[in-house]
C-alpha positions as CSV (number, residue, x, y, z in Angstrom):
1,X,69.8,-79.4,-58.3
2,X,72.9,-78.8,-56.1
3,X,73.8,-79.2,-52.4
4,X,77.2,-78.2,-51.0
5,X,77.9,-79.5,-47.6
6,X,80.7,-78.1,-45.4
7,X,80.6,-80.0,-42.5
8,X,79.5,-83.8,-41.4
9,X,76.5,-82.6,-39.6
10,X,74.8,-81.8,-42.9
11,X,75.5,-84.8,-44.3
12,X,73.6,-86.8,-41.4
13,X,70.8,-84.9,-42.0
14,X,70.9,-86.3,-45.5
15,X,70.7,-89.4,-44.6
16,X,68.7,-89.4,-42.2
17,X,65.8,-87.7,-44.8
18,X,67.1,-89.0,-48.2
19,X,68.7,-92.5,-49.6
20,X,70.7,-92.0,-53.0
21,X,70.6,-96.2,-54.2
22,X,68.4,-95.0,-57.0
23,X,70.0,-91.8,-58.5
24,X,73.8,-93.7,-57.8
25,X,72.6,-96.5,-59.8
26,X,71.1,-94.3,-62.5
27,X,74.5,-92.4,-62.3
28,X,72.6,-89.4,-61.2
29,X,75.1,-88.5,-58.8
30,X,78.2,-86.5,-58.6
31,X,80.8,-85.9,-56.2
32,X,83.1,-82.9,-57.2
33,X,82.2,-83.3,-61.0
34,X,82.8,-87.1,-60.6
35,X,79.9,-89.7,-61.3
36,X,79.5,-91.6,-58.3
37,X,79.1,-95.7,-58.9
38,X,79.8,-96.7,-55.3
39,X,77.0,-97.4,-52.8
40,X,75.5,-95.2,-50.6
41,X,77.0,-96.5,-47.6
42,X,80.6,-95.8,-49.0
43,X,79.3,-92.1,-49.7
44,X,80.1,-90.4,-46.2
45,X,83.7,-91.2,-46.5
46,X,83.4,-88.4,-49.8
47,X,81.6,-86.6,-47.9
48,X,83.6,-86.3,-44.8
49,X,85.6,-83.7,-46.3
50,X,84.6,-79.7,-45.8
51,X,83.3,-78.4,-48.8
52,X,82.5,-81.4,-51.3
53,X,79.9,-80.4,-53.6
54,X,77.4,-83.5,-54.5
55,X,75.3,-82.7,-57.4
56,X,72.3,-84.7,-58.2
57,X,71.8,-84.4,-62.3
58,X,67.7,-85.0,-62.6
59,X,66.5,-86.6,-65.3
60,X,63.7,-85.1,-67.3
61,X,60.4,-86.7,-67.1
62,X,57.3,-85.7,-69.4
63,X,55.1,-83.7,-66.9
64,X,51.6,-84.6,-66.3
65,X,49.0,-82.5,-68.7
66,X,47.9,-79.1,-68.1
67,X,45.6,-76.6,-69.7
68,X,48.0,-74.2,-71.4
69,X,45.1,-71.0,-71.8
70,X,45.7,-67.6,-70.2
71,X,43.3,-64.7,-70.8
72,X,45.0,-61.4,-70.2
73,X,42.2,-59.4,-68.2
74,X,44.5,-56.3,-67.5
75,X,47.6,-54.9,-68.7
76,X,49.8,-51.7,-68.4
77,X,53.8,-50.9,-68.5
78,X,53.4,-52.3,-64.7
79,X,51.1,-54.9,-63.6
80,X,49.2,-57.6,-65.6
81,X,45.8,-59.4,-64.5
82,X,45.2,-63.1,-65.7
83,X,42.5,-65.2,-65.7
84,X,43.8,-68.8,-65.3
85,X,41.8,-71.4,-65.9
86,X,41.7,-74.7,-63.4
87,X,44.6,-77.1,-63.4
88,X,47.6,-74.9,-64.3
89,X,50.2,-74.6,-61.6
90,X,51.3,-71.0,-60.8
91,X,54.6,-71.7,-60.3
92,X,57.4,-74.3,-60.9
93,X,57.2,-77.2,-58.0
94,X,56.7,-80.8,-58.0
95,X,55.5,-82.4,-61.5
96,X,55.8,-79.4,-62.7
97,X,58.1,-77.2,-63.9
98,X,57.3,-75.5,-67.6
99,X,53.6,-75.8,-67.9
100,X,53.1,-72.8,-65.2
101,X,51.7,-69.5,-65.2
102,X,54.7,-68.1,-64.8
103,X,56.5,-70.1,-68.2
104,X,53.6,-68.3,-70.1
105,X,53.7,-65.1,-68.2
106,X,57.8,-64.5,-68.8
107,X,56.9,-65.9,-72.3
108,X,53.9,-63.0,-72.9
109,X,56.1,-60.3,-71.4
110,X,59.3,-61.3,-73.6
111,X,57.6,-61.2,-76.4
112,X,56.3,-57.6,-75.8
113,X,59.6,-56.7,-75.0
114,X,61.1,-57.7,-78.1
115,X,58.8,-56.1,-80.3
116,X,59.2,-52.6,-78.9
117,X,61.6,-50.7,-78.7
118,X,63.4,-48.6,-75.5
119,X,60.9,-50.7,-73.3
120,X,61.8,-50.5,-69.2
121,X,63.7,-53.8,-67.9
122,X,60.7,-56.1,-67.0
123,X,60.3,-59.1,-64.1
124,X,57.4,-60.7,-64.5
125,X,55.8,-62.2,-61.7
126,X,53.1,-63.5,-59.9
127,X,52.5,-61.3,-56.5
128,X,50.1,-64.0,-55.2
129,X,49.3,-67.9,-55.4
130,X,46.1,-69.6,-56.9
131,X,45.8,-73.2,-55.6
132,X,46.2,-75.6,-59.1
133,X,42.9,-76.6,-59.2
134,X,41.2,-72.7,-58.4
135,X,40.6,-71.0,-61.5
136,X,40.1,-67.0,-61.5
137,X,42.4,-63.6,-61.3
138,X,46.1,-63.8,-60.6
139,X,47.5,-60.3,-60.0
140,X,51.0,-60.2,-61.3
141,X,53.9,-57.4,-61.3
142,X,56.2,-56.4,-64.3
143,X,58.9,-54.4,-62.6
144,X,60.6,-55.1,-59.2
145,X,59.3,-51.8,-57.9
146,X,55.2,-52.7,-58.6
147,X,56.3,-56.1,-57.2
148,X,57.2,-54.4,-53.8
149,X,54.8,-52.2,-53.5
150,X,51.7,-54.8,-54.2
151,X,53.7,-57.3,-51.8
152,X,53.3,-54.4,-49.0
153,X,49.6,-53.9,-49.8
154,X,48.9,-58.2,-49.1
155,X,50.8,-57.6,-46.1
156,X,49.3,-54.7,-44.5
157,X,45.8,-56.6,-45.1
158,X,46.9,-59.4,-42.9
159,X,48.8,-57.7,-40.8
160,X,45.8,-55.7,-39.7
161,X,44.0,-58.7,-39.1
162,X,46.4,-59.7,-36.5
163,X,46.0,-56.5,-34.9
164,X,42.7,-57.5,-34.2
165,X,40.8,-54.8,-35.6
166,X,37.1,-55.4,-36.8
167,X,35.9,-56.4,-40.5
168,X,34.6,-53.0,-41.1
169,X,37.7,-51.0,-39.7
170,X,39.7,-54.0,-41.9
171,X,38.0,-53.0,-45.2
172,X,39.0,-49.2,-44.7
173,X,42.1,-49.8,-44.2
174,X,42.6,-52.6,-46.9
175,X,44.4,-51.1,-50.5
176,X,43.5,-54.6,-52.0
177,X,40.7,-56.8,-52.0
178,X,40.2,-59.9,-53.6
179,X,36.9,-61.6,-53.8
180,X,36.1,-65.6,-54.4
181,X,33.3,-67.5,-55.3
182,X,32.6,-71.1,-54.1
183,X,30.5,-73.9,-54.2
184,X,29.9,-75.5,-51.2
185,X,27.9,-78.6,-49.8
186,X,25.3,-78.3,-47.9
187,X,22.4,-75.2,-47.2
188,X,23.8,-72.3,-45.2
189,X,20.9,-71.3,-43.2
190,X,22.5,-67.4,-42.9
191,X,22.6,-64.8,-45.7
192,X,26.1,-63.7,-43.9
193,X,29.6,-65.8,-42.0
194,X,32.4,-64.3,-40.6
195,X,34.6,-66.7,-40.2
196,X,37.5,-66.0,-37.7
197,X,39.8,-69.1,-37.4
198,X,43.7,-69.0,-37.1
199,X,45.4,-71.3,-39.6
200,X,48.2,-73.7,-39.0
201,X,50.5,-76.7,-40.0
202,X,50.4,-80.4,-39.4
203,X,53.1,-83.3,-40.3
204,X,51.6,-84.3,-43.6
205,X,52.7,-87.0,-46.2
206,X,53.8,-86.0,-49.3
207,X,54.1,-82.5,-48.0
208,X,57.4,-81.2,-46.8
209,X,56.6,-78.3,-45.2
210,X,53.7,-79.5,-43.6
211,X,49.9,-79.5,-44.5
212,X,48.0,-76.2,-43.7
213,X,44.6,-76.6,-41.4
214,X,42.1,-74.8,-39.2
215,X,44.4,-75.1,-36.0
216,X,44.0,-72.9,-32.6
217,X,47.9,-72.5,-32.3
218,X,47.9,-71.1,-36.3
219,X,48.3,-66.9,-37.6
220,X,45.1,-65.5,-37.0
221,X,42.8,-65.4,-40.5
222,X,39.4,-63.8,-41.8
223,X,37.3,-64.4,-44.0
224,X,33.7,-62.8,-45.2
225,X,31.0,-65.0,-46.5
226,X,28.1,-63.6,-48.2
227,X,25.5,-66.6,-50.0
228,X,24.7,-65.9,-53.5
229,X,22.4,-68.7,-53.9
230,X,20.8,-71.7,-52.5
231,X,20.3,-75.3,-54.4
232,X,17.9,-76.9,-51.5
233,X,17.3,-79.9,-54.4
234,X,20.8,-80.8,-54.4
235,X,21.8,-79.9,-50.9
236,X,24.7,-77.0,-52.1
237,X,25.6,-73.4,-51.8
238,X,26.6,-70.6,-54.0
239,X,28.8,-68.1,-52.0
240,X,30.8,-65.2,-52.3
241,X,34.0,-64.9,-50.1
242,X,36.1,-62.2,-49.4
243,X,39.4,-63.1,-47.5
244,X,41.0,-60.4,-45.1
245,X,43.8,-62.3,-44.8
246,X,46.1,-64.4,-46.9
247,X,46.6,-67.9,-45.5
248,X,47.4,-70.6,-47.8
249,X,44.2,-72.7,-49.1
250,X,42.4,-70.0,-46.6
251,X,38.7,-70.5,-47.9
252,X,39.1,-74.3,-48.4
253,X,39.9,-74.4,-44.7
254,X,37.5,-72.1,-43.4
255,X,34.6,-72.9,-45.1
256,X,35.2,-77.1,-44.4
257,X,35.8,-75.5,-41.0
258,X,32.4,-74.6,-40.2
259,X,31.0,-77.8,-41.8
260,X,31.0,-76.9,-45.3
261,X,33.7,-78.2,-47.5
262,X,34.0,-77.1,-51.0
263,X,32.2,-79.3,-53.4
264,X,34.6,-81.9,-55.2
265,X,37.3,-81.5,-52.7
266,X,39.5,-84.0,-52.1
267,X,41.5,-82.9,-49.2
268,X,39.6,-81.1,-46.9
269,X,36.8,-82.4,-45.0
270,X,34.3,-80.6,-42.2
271,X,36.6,-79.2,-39.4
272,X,38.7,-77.5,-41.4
273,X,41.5,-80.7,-41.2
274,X,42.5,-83.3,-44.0
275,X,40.8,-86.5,-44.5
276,X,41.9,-89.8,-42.7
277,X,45.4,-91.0,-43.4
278,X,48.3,-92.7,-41.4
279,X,51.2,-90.3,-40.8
280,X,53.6,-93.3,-40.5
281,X,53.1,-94.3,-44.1
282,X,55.6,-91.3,-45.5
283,X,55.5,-92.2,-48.9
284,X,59.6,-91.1,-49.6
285,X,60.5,-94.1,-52.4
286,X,61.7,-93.7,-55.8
287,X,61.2,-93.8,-59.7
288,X,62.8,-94.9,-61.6
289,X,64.3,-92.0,-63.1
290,X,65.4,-91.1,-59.3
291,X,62.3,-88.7,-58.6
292,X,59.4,-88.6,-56.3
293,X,56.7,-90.9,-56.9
294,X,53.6,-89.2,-57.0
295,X,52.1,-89.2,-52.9
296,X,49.5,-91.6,-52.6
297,X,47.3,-88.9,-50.7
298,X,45.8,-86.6,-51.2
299,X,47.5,-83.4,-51.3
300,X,46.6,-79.3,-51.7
301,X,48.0,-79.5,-55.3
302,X,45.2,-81.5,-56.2
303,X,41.7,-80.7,-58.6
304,X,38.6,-81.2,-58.6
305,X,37.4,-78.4,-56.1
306,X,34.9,-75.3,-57.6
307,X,36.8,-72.6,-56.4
308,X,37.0,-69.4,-58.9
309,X,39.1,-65.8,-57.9
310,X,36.1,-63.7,-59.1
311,X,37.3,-60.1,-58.4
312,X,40.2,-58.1,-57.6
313,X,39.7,-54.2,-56.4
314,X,42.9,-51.9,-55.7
315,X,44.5,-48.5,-56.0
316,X,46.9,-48.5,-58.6
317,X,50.5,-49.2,-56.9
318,X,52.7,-47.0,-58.9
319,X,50.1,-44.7,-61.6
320,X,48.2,-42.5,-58.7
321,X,47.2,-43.7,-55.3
322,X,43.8,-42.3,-56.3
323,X,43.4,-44.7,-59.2
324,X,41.2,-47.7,-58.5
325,X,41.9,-50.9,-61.0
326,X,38.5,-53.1,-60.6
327,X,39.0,-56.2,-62.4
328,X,36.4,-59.4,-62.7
329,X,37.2,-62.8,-64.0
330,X,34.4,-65.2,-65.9
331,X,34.4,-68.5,-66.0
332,X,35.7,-69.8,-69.1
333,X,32.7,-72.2,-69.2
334,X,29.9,-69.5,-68.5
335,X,28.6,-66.1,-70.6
336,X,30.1,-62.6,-70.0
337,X,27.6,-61.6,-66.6
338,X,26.0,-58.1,-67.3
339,X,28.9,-56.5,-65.0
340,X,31.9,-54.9,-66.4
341,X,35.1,-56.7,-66.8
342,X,37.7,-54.1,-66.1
343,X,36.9,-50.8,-64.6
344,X,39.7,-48.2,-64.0
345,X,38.4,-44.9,-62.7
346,X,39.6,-42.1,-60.1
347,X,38.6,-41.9,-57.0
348,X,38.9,-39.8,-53.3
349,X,38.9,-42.4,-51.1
350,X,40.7,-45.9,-50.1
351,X,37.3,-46.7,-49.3
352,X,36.8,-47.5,-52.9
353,X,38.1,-50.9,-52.7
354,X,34.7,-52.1,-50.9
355,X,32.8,-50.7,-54.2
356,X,32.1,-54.4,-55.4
357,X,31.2,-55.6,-51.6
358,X,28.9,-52.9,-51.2
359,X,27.2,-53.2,-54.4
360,X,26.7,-56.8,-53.7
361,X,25.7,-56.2,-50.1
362,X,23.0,-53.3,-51.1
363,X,21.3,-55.7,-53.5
364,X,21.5,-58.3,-50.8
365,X,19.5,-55.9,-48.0
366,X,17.3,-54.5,-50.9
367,X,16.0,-58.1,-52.1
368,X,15.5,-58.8,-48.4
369,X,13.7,-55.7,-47.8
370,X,11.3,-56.3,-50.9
371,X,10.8,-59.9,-49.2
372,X,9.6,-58.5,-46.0
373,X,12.8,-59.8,-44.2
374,X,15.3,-57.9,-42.3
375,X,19.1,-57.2,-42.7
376,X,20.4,-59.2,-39.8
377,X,23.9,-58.8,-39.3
378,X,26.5,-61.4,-40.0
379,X,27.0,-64.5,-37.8
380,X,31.0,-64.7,-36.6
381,X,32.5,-68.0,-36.9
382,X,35.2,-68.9,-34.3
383,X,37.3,-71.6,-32.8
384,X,35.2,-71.2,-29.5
385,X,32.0,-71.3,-30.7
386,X,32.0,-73.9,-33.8
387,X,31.9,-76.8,-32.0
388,X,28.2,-75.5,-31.0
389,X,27.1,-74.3,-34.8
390,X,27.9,-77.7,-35.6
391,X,25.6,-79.5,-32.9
392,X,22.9,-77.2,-33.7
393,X,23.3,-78.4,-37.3
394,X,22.2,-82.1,-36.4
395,X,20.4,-80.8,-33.8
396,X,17.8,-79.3,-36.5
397,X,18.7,-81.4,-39.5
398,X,20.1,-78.4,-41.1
399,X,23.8,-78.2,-42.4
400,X,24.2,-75.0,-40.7
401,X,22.5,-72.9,-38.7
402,X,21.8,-71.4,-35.2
């Protein structure tokens, strides 16, 4: 890890944020390729000088344990779909740096490499994040051009939801759809939830570039929930989300937003903001081995949440725009459903990528139909109105309802 400062103003900055007792007494430290054993309070006169380079030489530390499985849902000469299992990191950051996806996934496509010959140049990577503790499909590129073009297809989706069009205009104009399943707590009284609640940051310990939450100031974000099933004995819910947008820890947030956090959670609670903690108690102190202690609260990176990518739909980025690559993740714990895991087939229409949802939704209306009930349509969820779902839910002793 390297900084290079050129100027004085920097190095304020650095000690304002950062105090180098620790890594100077662990010899950590070097000023232009010389260990530094003076303290910290001599260290600005070595830094005074434009262009210093100060090196800080971190030890390794064993990193915490991690499940090291990756089932390969979907492969070609350009993308590959995983199903990652709960507890492995997609990419380097914090505790840890080798036991990622991405180690394995540059490790997978290496060895493919090797053993054939003439092969294109590959870069593997991920095109999207999965929180640590959310199990499920993680789309990933293997050349820079599939990269790009899969990174334009996220960003048109929430780019479109800025522009404020409506869910169903949304899905026609989506080339990608990914589709979650979560367990919540608490009965949802509704068979369907938009949720439309713009997502922001706060000043959060342990978190440098602050903690994202449901905030009115935040990017706009969508998010479809359909229920799947209801557990009335033990007060949970079974749902199926589909996010139009592609905040950070978006269906955490929304879903705790409108007063129903994930199950097992440890962050998020109802309101869509973290649970209680004093923002003056920045945790910034030391190992021994000069690095981070581990932050005291709780933090996004944390497990324990059910939270599984379930389904990924889109046109083929590079092969034909007309292909459609429908790809579902099981749980490692639970049997193969009766649905097909991968699905490639040629279509005429963008339109395809809501295949899944309307399969779902038909089998939805037609269950409701044979009950004698009627298709309402979904509820939407906003900042303006949640406040009053909420008091209707004491109101009624129901977790939610209206």
């Amino acid at each position: 890890m390297t900084w290079s400062y050129t100027d004085r103003i920097l190095l304020q900055k650095v000690q304002k944020f950062c105090s180098f007792t620790r890594r100077i007494q662990n010899k950590q430290i070097t000023v232009d390729s010389k260990v530094v054993t003076i303290p910290d309070t001599e260290l600005s006169f070595w830094m005074s000088r434009a262009g210093t380079e100060l090196v800080y030489h971190r030890l390794p530390w064993r990193e915490p344990d991690a499940p090291y499985l990756l089932q390969v849902l979907f492969e070609d000469d350009y993308l590959i779909a995983l199903n990652k299992p709960s507890g492995l990191q997609v990419l380097p950051g914090g505790l840890f740096q080798q036991r990622t996806v991405l180690t394995q996934l540059q490790w997978h496509v290496s060895k493919l490499t090797t053993s054939s010959s003439g092969c294109r140049k590959t870069h593997p990577v991920p095109v999207h994040r999965l929180g640590r503790g959310t199990s499920g499909i993680l789309l990933c590129a293997k050349t820079k051009l599939a990269k790009s073009r899969l990174a334009a297809y996220f960003a048109e989706g929430t780019s479109v939801v800025e522009d404020k069009y409506t869910n169903s205009e949304c899905k026609k104009m989506r080339k990608i759809s990914k589709i979650y399943r979560a367990l919540v707590s608490g009965v949802i009284d509704m068979d369907e939830v938009l949720i439309k609640q713009p997502i922001g940051t706060i000043k959060y310990p342990g978190v440098a570039k602050g903690l994202y939450v449901a905030s009115p100031s935040g990017k706009p974000a969508l998010s479809s929930v359909h229920v799947l099933e209801r557990d009335l004995e033990n007060k949970s819910t079974l749902v199926q989300v589909e996010i139009q947008s592609g905040r950070p820890h978006q269906i955490r947030i929304h879903l705790s937003f409108i007063g129903l956090p994930l199950i097992g959670d440890p962050l998020y609670v109802s309101g869509g903001q973290p649970k209680c903690f004093d923002p003056e108690l920045m945790d910034e102190s030391f190992e021994k081995d000069g690095g981070y202690q581990r932050p005291e609260n709780p933090v996004p990176g944390d497990c324990g949440y059910n939270l599984h990518a379930h389904q990924i739909v889109l046109i083929h980025p590079i092969t034909n725009e007309n292909r459609c690559v429908n790809m579902i993740a099981r749980l490692f714990s639970v049997p193969l459903e009766e649905e097909t895991a991968i699905g490639v087939g040629t279509v005429s229409s963008s339109e395809a990528i809501m295949l899944a949802g309307l399969a779902f939704k038909k089998k939805r209306q037609n269950k409701r139909k044979a009950e004698g009930k009627s298709c309402d349509k979904p509820i939407i969820v906003t900042g303006a109105n949640a406040h009053l779902l909420m008091f209707s839910t004491m109101e009624r002793n129901y977790f939610f309802s209206i």
